[in-house]
DRENMAR-671910 format. One record per residue: residue number from 1; x, y, z of N, C-alpha, C, O, CB in turn; chain. Coordinates in Angstrom, 3 decimals, always signed. Atoms other than C-alpha are relative to their C-alpha. Glycine has a CB too. Example, Ala and Ser with C-alpha at 12.3 -4.5 7.8 and 13.67 -1.06 7.14 Angstrom:
nr, n.u, n.v, n.w, ca.u, ca.v, ca.w, c.u, c.v, c.w, o.u, o.v, o.w, cb.u, cb.v, cb.w, kette
1, +0.890, -1.190, +0.000, +12.300, -4.500, +7.800, +0.900, +1.200, +0.000, +1.936, +1.181, +0.665, -0.992, +0.027, +1.246, A $
2, -0.820, -1.190, -0.060, +13.670, -1.060, +7.140, -0.770, +1.090, +0.730, -0.261, +2.198, +0.899, +0.414, +0.462, -1.415, A $
//
This chain:
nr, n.u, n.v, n.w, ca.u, ca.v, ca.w, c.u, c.v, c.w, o.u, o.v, o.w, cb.u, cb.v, cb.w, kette
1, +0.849, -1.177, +0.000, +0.000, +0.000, +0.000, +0.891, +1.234, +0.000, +1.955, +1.436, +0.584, -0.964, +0.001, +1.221, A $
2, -0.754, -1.781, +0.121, +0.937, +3.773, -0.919, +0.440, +0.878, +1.411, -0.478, +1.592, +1.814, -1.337, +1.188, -0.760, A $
3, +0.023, -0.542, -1.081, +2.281, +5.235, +2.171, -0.870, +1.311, +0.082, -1.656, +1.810, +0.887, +1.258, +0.146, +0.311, A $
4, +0.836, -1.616, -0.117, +1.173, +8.512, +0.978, -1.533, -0.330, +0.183, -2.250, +0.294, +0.965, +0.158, +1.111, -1.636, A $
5, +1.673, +0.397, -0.485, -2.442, +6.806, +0.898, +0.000, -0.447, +1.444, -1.133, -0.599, +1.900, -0.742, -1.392, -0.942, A $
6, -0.062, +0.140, -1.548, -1.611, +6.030, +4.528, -0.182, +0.919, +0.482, -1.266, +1.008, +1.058, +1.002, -0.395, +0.599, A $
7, +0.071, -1.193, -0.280, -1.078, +9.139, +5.327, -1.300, +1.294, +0.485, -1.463, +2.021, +1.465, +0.535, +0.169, -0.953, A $
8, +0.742, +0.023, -0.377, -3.933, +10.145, +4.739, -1.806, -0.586, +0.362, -2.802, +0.014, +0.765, +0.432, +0.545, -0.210, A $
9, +0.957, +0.489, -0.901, -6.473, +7.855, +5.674, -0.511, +0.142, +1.263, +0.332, +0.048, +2.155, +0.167, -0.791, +0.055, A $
10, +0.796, -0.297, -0.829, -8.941, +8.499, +8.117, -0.854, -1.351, +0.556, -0.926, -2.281, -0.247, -0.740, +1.053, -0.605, A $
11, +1.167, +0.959, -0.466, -11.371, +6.079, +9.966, -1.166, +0.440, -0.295, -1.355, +1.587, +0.110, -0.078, -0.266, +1.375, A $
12, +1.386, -0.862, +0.355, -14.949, +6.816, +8.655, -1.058, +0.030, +1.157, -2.161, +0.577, +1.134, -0.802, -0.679, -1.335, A $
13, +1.079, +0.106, -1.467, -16.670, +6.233, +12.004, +0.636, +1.316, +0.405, -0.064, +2.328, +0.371, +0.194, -1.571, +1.402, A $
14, +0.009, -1.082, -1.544, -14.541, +8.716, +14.405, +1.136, +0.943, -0.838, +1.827, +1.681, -0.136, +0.758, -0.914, +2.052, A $
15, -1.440, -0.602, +0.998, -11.814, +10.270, +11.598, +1.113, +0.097, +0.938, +1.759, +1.135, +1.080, -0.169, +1.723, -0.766, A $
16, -1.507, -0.067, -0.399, -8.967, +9.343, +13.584, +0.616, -0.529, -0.458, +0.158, -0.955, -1.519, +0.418, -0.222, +0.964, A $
17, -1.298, +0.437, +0.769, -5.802, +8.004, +12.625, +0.005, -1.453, +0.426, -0.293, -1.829, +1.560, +1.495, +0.861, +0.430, A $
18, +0.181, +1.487, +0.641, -5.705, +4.470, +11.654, +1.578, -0.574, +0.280, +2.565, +0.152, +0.158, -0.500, +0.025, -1.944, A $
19, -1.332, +0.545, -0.815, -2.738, +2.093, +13.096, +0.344, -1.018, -1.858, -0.702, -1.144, -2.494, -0.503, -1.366, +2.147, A $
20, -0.137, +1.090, +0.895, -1.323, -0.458, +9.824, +0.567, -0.938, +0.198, +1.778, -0.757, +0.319, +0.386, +0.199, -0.900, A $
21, -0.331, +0.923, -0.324, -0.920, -3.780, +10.488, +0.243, -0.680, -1.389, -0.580, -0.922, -2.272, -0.820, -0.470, +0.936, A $
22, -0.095, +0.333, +1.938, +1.198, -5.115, +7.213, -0.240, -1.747, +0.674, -0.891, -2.447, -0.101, +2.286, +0.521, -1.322, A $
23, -0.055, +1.430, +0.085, +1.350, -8.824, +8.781, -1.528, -0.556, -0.314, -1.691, -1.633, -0.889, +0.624, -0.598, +1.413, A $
24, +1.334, +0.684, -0.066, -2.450, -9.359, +8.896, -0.709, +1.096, -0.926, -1.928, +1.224, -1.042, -0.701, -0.234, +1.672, A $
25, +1.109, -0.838, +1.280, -3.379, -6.730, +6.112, -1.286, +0.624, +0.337, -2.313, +0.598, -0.342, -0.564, -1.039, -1.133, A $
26, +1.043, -1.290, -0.412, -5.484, -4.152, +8.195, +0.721, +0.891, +0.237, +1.929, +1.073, +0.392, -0.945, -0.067, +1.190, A $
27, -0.184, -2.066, -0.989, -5.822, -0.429, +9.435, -0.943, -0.206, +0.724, -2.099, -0.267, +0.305, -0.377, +1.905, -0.943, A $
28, +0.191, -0.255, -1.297, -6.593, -0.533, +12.769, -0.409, +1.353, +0.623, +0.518, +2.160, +0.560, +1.043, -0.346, +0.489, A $
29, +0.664, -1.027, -0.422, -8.768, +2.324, +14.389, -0.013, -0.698, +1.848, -0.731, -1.607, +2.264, -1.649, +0.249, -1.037, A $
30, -0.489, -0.015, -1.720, -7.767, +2.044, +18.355, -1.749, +0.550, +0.419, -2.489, -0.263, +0.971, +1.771, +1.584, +0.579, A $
31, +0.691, -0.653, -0.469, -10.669, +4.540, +18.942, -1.560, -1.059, +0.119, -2.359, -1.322, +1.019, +0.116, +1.321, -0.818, A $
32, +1.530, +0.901, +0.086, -13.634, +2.283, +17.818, +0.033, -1.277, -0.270, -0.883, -1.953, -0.737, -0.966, +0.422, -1.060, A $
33, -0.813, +1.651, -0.439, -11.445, -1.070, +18.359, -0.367, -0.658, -1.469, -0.847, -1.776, -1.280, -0.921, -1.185, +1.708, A $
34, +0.458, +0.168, +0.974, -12.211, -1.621, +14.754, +1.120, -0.584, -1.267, +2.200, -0.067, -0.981, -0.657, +1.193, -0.133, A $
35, -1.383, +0.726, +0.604, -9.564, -3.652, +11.817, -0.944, +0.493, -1.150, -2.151, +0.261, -1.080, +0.635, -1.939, +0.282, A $
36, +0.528, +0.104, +1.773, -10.484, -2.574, +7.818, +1.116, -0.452, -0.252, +2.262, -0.087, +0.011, -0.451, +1.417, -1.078, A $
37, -1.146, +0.387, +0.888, -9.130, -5.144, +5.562, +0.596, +0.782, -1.216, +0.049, +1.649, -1.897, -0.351, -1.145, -0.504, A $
38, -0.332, -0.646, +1.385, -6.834, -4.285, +2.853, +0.209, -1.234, -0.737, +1.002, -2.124, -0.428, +1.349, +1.060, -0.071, A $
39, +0.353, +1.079, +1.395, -7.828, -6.572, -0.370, +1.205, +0.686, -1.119, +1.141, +1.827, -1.576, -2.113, +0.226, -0.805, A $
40, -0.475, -0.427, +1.640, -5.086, -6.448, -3.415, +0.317, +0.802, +0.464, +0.498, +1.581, -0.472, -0.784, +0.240, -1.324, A $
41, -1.164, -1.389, -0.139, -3.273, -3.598, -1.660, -1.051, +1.638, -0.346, -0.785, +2.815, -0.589, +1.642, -0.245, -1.696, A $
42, +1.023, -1.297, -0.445, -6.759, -1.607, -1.371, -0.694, +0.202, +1.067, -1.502, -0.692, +1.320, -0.960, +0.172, -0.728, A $
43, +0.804, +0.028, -1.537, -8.212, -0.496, +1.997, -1.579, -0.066, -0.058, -2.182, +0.814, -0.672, +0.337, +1.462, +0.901, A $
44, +1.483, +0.344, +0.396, -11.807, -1.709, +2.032, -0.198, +0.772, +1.570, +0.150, +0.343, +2.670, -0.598, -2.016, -0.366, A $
45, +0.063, -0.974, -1.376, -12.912, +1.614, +4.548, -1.860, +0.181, +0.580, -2.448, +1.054, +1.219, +0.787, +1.926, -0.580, A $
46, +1.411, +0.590, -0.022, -16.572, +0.009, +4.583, -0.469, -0.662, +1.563, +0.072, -1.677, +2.002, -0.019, -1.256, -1.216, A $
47, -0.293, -0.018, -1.345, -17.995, +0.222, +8.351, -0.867, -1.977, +0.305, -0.780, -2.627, +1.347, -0.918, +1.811, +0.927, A $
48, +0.618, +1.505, +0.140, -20.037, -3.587, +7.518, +0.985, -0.864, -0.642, +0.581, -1.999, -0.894, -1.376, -0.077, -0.908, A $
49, -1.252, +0.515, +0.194, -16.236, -4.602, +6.263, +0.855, -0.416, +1.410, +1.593, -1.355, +1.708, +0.720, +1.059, -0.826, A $
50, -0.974, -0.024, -1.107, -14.787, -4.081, +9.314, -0.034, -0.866, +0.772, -1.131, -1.292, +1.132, +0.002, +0.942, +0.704, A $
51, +0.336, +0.779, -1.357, -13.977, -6.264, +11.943, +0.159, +0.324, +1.480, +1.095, +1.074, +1.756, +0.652, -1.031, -0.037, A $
52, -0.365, -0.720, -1.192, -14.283, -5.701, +15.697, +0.592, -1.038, +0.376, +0.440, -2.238, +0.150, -0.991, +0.638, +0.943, A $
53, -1.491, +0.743, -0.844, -11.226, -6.640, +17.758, -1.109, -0.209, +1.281, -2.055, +0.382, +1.801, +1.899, +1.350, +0.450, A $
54, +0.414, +1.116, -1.386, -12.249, -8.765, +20.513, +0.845, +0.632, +0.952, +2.045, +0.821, +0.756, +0.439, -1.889, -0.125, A $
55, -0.680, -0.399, -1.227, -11.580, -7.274, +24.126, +1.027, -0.039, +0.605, +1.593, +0.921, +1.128, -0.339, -0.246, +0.624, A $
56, -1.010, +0.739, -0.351, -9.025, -9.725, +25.068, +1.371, +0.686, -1.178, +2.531, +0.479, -0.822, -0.534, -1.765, -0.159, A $
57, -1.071, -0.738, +0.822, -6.735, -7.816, +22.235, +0.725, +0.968, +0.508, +0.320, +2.103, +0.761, -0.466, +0.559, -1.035, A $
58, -1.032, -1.349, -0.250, -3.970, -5.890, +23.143, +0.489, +0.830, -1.312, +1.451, +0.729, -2.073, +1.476, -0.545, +0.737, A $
59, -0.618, -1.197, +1.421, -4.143, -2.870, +20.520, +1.483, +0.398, -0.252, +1.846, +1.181, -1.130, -0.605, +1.600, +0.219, A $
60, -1.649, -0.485, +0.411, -0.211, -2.621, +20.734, +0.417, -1.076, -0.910, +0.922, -0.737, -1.981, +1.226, +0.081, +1.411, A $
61, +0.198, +1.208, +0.610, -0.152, -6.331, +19.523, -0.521, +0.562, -1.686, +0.142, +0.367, -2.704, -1.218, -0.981, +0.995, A $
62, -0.031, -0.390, +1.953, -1.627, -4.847, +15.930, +0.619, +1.044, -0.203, +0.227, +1.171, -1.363, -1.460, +0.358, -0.878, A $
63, -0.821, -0.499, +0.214, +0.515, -2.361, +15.675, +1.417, -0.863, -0.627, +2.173, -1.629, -0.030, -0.009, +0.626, +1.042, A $
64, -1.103, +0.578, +0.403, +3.051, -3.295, +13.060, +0.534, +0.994, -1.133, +1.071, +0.476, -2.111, -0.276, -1.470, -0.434, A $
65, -0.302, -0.848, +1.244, +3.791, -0.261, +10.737, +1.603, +0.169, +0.007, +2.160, +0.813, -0.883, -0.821, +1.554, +0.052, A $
//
């Protein structure tokens, strides 16, 4: 993925800044515990795409940029 499209990506729920996890191919939103996949090296930023991180997750754990 384009860093510069990293850059600026937004979360469409709370527009905060989005964490990228390259091993498991999401952007991570901390704020609304939330993972959008990226398909083919495109961020699918679709809020019925998303998956919610399970409680037991330590949000530092997806952190992998």
């Amino acid at each position: 993925m384009d860093t510069r499209l990293f850059d600026i990506l937004v979360c469409p729920l709370c527009k905060g800044r989005l964490k990228l996890n390259r091993a498991l191919g999401q952007l991570i939103c901390k704020a609304d515990r939330l993972a959008y996949p990226i398909r083919d090296g495109i961020p699918i930023m679709l809020e019925n795409e998303a998956k919610k991180l399970d409680d037991t997750v330590e949000l530092s754990e997806t952190e992998a940029n």
